[in-house]
C-alpha positions in Angstrom: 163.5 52.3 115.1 166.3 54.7 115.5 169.7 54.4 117.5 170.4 56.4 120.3 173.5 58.0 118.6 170.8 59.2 115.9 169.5 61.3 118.2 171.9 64.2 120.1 168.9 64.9 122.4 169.9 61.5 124.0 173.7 61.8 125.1 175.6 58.5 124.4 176.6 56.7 127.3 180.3 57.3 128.9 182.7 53.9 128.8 182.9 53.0 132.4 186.2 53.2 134.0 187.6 50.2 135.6 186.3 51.4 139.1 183.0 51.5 137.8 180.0 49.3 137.0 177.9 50.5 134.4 174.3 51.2 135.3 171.8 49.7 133.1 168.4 51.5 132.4 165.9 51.5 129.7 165.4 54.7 127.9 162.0 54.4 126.8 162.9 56.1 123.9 164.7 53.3 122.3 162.5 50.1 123.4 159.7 48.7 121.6 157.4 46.0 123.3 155.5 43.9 120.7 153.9 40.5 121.2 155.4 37.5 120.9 158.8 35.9 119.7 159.9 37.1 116.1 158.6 39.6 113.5 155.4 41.1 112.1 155.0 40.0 108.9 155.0 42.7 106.0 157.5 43.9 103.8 159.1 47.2 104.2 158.9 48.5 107.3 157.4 45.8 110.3 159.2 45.5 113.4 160.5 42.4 115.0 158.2 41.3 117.9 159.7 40.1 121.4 159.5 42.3 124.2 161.4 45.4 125.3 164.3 46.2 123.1 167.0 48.5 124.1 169.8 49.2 121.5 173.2 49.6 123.4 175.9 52.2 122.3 178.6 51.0 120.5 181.1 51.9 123.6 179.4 49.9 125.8 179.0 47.2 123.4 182.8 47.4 123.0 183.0 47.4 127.2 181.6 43.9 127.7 183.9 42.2 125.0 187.3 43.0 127.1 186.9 39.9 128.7 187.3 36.5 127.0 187.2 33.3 129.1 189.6 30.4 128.6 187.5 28.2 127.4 186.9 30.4 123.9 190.6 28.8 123.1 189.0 25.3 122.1 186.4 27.6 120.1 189.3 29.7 118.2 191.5 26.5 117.5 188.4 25.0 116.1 188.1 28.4 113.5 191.5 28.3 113.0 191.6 24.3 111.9 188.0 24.9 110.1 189.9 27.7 108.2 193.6 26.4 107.4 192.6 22.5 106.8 188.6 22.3 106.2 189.2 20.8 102.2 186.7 23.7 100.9 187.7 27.2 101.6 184.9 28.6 103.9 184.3 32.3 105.0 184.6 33.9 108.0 181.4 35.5 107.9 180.0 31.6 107.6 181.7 30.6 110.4 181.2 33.0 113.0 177.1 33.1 112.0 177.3 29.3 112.7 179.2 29.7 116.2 176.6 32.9 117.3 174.1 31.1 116.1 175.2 27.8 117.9 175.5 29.9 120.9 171.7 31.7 121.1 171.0 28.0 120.4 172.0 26.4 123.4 169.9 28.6 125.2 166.5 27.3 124.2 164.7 30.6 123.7 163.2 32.0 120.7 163.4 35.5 121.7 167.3 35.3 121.2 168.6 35.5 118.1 171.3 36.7 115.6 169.7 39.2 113.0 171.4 40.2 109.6 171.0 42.7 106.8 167.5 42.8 106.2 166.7 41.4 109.0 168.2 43.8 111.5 166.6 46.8 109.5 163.0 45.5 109.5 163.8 44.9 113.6 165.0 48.8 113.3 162.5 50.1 111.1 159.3 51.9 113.5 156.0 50.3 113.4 154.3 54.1 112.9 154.8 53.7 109.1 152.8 52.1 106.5 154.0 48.0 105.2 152.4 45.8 102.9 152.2 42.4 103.6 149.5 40.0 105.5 149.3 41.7 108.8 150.1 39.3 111.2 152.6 38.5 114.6 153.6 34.8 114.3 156.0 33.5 116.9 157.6 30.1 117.1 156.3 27.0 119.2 157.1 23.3 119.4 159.4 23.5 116.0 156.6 25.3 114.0 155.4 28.5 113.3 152.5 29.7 115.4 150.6 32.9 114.7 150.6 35.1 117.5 147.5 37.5 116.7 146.5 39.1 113.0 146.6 42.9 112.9 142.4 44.1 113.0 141.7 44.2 109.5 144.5 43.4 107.7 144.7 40.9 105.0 145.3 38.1 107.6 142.3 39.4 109.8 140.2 39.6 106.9 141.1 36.2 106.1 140.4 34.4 109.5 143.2 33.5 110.6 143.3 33.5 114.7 145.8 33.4 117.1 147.1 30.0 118.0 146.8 28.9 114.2 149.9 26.8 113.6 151.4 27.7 109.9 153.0 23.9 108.5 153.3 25.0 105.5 154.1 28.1 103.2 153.4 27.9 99.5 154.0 24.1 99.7 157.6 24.7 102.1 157.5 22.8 105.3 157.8 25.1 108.0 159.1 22.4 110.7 162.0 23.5 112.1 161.9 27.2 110.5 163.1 30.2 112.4 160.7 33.3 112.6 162.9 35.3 110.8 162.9 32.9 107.8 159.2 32.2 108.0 158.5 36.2 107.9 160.5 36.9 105.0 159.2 33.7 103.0 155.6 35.6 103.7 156.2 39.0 103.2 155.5 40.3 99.8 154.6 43.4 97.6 150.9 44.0 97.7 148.3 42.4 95.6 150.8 39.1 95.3 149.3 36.1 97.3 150.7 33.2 99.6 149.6 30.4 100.6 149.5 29.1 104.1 149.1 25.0 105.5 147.2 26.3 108.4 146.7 23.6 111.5 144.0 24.5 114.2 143.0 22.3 116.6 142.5 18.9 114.9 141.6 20.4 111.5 144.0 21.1 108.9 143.6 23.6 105.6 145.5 26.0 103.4 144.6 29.7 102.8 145.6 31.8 100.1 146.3 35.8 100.8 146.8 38.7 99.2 148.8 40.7 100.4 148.2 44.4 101.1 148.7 47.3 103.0 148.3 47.1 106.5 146.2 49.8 108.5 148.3 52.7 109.8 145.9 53.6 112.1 146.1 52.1 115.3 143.2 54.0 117.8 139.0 54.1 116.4 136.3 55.1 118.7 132.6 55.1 118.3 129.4 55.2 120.5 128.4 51.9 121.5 124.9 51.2 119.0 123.9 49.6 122.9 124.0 52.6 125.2 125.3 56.0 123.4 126.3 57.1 126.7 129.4 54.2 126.0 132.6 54.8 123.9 133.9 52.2 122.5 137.8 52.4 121.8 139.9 50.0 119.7 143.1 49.9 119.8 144.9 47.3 117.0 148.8 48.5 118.4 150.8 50.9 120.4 152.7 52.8 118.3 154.3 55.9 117.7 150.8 58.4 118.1 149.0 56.0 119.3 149.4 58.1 122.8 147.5 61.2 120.2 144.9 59.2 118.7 143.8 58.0 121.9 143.6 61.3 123.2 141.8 62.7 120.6 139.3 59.4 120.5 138.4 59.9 124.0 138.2 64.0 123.6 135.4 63.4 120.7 133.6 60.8 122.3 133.2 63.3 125.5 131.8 65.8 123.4 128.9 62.9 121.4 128.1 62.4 124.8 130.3 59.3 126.1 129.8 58.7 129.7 132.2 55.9 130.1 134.6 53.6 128.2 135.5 50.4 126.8 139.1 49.9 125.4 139.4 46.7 123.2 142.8 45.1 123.1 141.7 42.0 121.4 144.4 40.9 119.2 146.4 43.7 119.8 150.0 42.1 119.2 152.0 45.0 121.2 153.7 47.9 119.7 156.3 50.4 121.6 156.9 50.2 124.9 157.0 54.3 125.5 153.0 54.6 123.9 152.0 51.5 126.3 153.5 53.7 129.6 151.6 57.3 128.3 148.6 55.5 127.3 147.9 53.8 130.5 148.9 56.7 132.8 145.9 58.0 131.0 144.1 56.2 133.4 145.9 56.1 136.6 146.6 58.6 139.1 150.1 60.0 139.3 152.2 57.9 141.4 150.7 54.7 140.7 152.4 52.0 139.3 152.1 50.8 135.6 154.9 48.2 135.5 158.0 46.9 136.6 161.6 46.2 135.3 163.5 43.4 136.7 167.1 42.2 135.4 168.5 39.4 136.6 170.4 40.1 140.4 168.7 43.4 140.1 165.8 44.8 142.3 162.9 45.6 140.1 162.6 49.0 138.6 159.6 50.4 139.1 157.3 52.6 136.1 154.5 55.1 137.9 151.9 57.0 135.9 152.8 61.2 136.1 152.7 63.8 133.9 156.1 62.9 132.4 153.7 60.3 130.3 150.2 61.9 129.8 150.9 65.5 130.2 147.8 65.6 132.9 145.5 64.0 130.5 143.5 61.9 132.6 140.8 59.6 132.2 138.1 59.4 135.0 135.1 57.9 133.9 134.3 54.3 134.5 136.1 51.8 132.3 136.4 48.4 131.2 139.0 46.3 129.0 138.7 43.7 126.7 141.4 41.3 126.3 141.6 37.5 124.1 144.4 35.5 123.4 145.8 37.7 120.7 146.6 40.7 123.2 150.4 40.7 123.9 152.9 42.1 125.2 152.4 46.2 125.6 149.1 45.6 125.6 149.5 43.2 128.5 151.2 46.2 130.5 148.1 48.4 129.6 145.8 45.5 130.9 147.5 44.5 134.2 148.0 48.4 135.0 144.8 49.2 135.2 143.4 45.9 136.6 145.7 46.1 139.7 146.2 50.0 140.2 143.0 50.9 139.1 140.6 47.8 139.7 139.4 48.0 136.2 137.1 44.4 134.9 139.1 42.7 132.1 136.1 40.9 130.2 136.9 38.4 127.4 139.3 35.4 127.6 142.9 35.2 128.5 145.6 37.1 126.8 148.5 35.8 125.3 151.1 35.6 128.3 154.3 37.2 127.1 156.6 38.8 130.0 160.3 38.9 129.2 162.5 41.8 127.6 164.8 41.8 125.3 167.9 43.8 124.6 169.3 44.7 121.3 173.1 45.4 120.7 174.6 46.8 118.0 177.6 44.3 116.2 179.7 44.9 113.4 178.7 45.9 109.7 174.8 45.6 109.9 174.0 42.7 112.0 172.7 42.9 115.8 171.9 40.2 118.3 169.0 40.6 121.0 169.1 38.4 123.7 166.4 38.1 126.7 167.9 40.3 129.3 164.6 40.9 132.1 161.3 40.3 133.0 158.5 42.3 133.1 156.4 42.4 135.6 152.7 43.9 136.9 152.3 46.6 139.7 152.0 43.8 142.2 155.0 42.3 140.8 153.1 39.5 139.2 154.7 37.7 136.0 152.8 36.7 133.2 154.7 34.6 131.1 153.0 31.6 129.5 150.0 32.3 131.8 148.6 35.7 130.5 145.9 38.2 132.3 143.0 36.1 133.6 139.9 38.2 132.7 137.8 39.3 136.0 134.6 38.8 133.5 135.0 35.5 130.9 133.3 35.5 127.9 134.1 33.6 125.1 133.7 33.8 121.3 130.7 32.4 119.4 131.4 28.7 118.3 131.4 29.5 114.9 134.4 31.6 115.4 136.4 28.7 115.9 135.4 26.8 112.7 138.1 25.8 110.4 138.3 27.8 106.9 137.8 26.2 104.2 139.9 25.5 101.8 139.9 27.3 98.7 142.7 24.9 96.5 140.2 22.0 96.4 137.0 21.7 94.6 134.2 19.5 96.4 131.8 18.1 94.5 128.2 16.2 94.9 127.8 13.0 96.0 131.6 12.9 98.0 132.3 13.3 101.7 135.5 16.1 103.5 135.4 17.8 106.2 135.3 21.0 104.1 132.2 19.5 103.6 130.8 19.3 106.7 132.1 23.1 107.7 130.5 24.2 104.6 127.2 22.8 106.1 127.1 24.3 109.4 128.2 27.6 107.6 124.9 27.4 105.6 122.7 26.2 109.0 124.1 29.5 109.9 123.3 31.5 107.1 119.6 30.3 107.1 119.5 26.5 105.8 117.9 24.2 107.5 119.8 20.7 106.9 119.6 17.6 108.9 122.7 16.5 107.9 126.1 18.5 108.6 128.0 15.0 108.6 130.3 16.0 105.8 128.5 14.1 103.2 127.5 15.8 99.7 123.8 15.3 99.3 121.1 16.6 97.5 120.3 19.0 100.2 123.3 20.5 100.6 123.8 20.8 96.7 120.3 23.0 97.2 121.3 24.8 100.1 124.7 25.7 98.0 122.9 26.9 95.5 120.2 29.1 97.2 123.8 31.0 99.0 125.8 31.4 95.4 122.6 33.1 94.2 122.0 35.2 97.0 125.9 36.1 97.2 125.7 36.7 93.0 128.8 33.8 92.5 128.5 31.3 89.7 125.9 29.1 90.8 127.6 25.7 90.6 126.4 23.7 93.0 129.7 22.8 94.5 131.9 23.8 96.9 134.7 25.9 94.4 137.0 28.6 95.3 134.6 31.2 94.7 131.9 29.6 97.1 134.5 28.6 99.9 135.8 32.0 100.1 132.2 33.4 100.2 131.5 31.2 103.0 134.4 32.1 105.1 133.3 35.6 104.2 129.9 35.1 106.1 131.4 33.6 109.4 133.9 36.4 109.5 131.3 39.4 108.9 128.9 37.4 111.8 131.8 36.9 114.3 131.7 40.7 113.1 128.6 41.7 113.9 127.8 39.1 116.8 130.4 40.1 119.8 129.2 39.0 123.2 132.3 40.2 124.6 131.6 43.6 124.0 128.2 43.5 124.7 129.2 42.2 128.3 131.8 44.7 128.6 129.0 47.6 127.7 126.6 46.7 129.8 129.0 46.4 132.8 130.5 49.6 132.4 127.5 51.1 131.8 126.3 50.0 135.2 129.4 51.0 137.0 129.2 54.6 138.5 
């Protein structure tokens, strides 16, 4: 993501003078809106997750340091004792880390935080270009690392992992107690390496080995809904930067194969910038009514209305509904509760994630930043969201087997023993056509049978146990059926399809 100084279409701010207060606004330009509380995780070009960001000009930066409060005395006599008498000679860039750090600390929020090197320039770095890595938002919660929502078909996606999945482990590394930022760039990696997660869910615990890969650019598909081809059914993964164009184009080609009405499927849809949640959604409203609002703290809320300064008169008229999980964050929270409240829209599917606070990003010396939670961000009404999420007007959930651990692909199981890979193994082959009486978790005879009937029909080594190659099959087949079986959309077809 670029700086406003990078950009002489965007004229830097003026230092105020001491008469003055300086106004604060977000220049959509410069803020992205993503998910949840740290980074993406990919290598070379993810962007750090939060809510709005909105990098400061160095001069104004340089405006609200003038001031340093008494107190800051005990904090320099401290560095200055640390650095004189301290009996190992210690650097300054240490130091002051630790005392930033310290300070973020103290304020119990895992949106703010001190970013370095690397880290700044993946926060800075635009989510419209390509990354390699496992595709997924992870946030922190309780001391460990929580995923957020995997990017639609990614590695991670592909993999099962689902949002609320705690991570407790990477590559055999405790996560308790890890930072975001440390956790995303111990998972990051070139593609076609491979890491390996301690994943927690629910009461079940496993580990999951991924390769990594390159992570879908595309962010918008449409297609005619195989229920009613009068329906057009647009998913969209993340808002970023043409996301606003591919959406456009989506709903253009759909009109002309016939598409009637729409449904727009935010599930696990992590965010993405801030600017492409505003055009997108005044897609669908009618100028002058309200997407969003803005509210810092003492300040009255400012208020975001759809116009053609966002869609450039595109508009969408025909009946529409929106489906939303746990994994949809963030910007596309904003999309959802726009057109819920201004436009009455259903939201069918389960509640989304629940993230409503914004984040400002300012620019420090050398190549580190800081972002700190500056605002809320609230719906038309002037509802806020945080840790509660979008209630859907329609609630459907996933299938049960969704929900199933995966198993894990380290360990060999064998005949005759009993796990609880085991007894997942044995509802996944009830599912895929066996018939056993006994999904307990014990090895018998019957389950060796039924093993061996789904490595020959999947063309694996037939074994007879439960090895890599098997497990990973299995969690294959529950992830292509949660594929093909979605009674979300089906609900959400069939009720926009109904609506004139």
């Amino acid at each position: 993501m670029a700086k406003d100084n990078e950009h002489p279409e965007n004229p830097a701010q003026v230092p105020p003078t001491p008469e003055e207060k300086p106004v604060k606004r977000y220049r959509l330009r410069t803020v992205i809106i993503t998910g949840a509380a740290a980074l993406i995780i990919g290598a070379g070009g993810t962007v750090g997750a939060g809510a709005l960001y909105l990098h400061q000009q160095n001069a104004q930066a340089d405006a609200d340091v003038t001031y340093v409060p008494n107190s800051f005395k005990d904090l320099l006599k401290v560095y200055s004792d640390v650095k004189n008498n301290y009996y190992i000679k210690t650097s300054d860039t240490k130091l002051v880390t630790g005392a930033i750090n310290g300070m973020l600390k103290t304020l119990n929020d895992p949106f703010s935080q001190y970013l370095q090197g690397s880290d700044a320039k993946e926060l800075n770095t635009t989510i419209s270009g390509s990354f390699e890595g496992i595709g997924a938002e992870i946030s922190q919660a309780d001391g460990h690392i929580q995923i957020v929502s995997p990017i639609k078909g990614s590695p991670a996606d592909k993999a099962g992992l689902k949002a609320k999945d705690i991570i407790t482990a990477i590559d055999g590394k405790s996560t308790q107690g890890w930072s975001t930022t440390k956790a995303s760039s111990t998972i990051r990696g070139k593609k076609g390496t491979s890491v390996t997660l301690a994943i927690k869910r629910g009461s079940d615990t496993f580990n999951i080995t991924i390769k990594r890969g390159v992570v879908p650019l595309t962010t918008v598909t449409g297609e005619l809904s195989d229920q009613n081809k009068k329906v057009g059914v647009i998913s969209i993964t993340q808002f970023a930067d043409n996301t606003n164009k591919e959406l456009k184009k989506s709903i253009t080609s759909l009109r002309k194969q016939g598409a009637k009405s729409f449904v727009i499927d935010l599930r696990q849809n992590p965010g993405g910038l801030l600017p492409q949640a505003l055009e997108t959604a005044s897609m669908f409203l009618k100028d002058g009514q309200r997407i969003m609002q803005v509210q810092q703290r003492d300040s009255k809320p400012e208020i975001f209305t759809a116009g053609k300064e966002y869609d450039d008169g595109f508009k969408v008229t025909e009946p529409v509904t929106v489906l939303i999980d746990s994994g949809s964050a963030s910007a596309s929270e904003i999309f959802s509760g726009a057109l819920q409240e201004s436009r009455r829209t259903k939201l069918i599917g389960e509640k989304s994630f629940g993230k409503g606070v914004v984040q400002t990003v300012s620019q420090l010396s050398g190549d580190s930043e800081v972002k700190i939670t500056t605002a809320k961000w609230l719906t038309p009404s002037g509802g806020w969201i945080q840790k509660k999420g979008l209630t859907p007007d329609i609630k459907v959930s996933y299938p049960a087997y969704a929900s199933w651990p995966l198993l894990n692909t380290k360990k060999v199981n064998k005949p005759g023993t009993v796990a609880t890979d085991i007894a997942t193994a044995q509802k996944i082959l009830n599912l895929s056509g066996a018939k056993l009486t006994q999904t307990a978790g014990y090895f018998d005879s019957a389950t060796e049978t039924a093993l061996k009937a789904f490595q020959t029909q999947q063309k694996i080594t037939v074994s007879g146990e439960l090895d890599s190659a098997t497990k990973t099959a299995l969690n294959n087949y529950v992830y292509a059926q949660a594929t093909k079986s979605d009674p979300m959309l089906t609900k959400a077809v069939a009720t926009v399809a109904a609506e004139k």
